[in-house]
N, C-alpha and C positions, 0 to 999 in steps of 0.2 A: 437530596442530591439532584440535578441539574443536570440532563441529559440530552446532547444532540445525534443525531443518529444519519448520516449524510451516505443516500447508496440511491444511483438511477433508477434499482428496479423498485418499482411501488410494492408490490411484492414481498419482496425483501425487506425495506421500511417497514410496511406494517405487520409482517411477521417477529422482527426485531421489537418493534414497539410495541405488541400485544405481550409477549414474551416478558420483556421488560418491570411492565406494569405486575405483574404477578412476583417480585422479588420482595415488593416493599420498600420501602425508604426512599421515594424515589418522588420528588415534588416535580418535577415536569419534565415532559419529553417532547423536545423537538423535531422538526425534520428538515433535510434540506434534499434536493433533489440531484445536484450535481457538487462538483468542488467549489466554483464560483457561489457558487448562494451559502456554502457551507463555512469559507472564509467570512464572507459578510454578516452573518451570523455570529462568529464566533466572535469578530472586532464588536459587535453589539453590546450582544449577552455576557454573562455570567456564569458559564457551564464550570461542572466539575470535571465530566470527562464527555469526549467527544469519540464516534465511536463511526471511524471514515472507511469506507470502500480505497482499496486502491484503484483501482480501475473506473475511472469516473470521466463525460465529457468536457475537451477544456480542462481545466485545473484538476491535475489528479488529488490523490490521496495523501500522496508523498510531496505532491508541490504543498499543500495545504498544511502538511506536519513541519514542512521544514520552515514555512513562514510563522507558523506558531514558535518555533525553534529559534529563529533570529528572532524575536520581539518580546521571548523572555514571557509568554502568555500563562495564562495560570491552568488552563483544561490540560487532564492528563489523556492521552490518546490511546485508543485500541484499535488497531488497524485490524480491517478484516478483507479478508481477500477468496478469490476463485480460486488461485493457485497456491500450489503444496508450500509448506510453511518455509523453507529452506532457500524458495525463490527469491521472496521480498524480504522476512522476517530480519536478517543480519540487517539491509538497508536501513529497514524500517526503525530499529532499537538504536542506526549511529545518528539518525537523524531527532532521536529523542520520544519515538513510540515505548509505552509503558506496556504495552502489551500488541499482542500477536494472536490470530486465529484464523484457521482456513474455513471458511463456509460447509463445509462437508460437516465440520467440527463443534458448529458456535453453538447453535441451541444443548449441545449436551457439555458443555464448558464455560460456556460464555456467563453463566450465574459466578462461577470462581472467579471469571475473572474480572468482573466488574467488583464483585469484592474486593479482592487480592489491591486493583488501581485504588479503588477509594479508599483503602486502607495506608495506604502511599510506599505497597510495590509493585514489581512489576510481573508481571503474569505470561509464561512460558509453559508448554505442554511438557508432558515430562516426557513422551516420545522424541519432541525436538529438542529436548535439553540434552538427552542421553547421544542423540544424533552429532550435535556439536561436540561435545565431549568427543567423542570419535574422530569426529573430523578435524576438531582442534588437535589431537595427537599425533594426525596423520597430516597434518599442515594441507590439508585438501579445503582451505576457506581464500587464500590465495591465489581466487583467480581473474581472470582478466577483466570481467565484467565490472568490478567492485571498483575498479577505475573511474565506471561513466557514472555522471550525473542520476537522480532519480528520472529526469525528463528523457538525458541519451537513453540510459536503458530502459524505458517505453519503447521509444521508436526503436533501438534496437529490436525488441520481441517482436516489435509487428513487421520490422524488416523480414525478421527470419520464419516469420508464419506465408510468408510471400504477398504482403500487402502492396501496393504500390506506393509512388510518395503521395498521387491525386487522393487515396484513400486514406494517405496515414492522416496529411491533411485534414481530410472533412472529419475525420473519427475526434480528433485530437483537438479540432478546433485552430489549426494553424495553419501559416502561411507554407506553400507548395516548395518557396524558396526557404523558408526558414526548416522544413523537414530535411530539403538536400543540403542546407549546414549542417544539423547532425548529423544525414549517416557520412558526411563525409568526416567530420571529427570522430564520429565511431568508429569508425574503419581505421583512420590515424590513430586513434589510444589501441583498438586491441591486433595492431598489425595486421591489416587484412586488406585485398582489395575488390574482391565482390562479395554480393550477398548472398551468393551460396554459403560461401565460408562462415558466415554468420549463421545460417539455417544450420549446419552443421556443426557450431559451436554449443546453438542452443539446445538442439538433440541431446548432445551428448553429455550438457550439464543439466537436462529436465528444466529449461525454462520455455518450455511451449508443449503443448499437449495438445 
């Protein structure tokens, strides 16, 4: 198996990769440092699964799963993220992620689920499947966010963390004017007119911490 493993912190890279090499079955292991070298990568290589940070600079996690998604690619993907599974996870699975895991989580799961992908399904915690099942009853998965793009809601969270646009900019790798096109189409999809209202959306659905 054929393994890329794409996360900014080095750290975390060669935690994952040391990790990794101890499963077996596993002919090589990649790395890429951010989204951009992790796309380029991908259009290269020959991976079987690719195993992305969301939160990465320039080209997130989820810009990189969705263009593997349009182009019909062959790597099956395991998103892994900072934030609790219920944040990105629903995104993450409509855009064609075969698996989900929060960082707090991986090293004592991430062995199943690298199995579970290469065995060709898909790999959910059973804490956050039990969770959906609840939430799926209670129609509590219908909310406003599910609207924006994976890219709006980025800038959304960092709207609501109190970032500025100079900052959401540098972080994200985008134009100043191109930030103040999304939150103004955010604010247009989830009815709102400042970014308080969005701090206090994201409270009180746990998409910032």
């Amino acid at each position: 198996m054929k393994i890329l493993v794409a996360d900014d912190h080095s750290v975390v890279r060669e935690g994952l990769k040391q990790y990794i090499k101890t499963l077996g079955e596993v002919d090589l292991i990649d790395e890429a440092v951010n989204g951009t070298e992790a796309w380029e990568k991908i259009k290269a290589g020959d991976f079987d699964l690719v195993i992305l940070d969301v939160s990465m600079p320039g080209m997130s996690g989820l810009d990189v799963l969705r263009k593997i998604k349009e182009r019909n690619m062959k790597p099956r993907v395991l998103i892994l993220s900072m934030h609790p599974q219920e944040q990105y996870a629903i995104q993450s699975f409509k855009l064609g992620a075969s698996g989900y895991l929060s960082k707090d989580s991986a090293f004592a799961e991430l062995s199943l689920a690298i199995k579970k992908i290469a065995a060709g399904g898909r790999y959910i915690s059973s804490s956050f499947a039990e969770k959906l099942a609840f939430d799926q009853s209670d129609n509590e998965l219908n909310v406003i966010h599910e609207k924006l793009s994976e890219r709006e809601f980025q800038v959304m969270v960092l709207l609501a963390r109190g970032n500025s646009v100079t900052e959401i900019a540098r972080e994200i790798f985008i134009s100043e004017k191109t930030v103040s096109t999304y939150r103004a189409r955010i604010l247009e999809k989830m009815n709102m007119k400042k970014n308080a209202e969005l701090t206090m959306y994201a409270i009180k659905n746990n998409l910032i911490v």
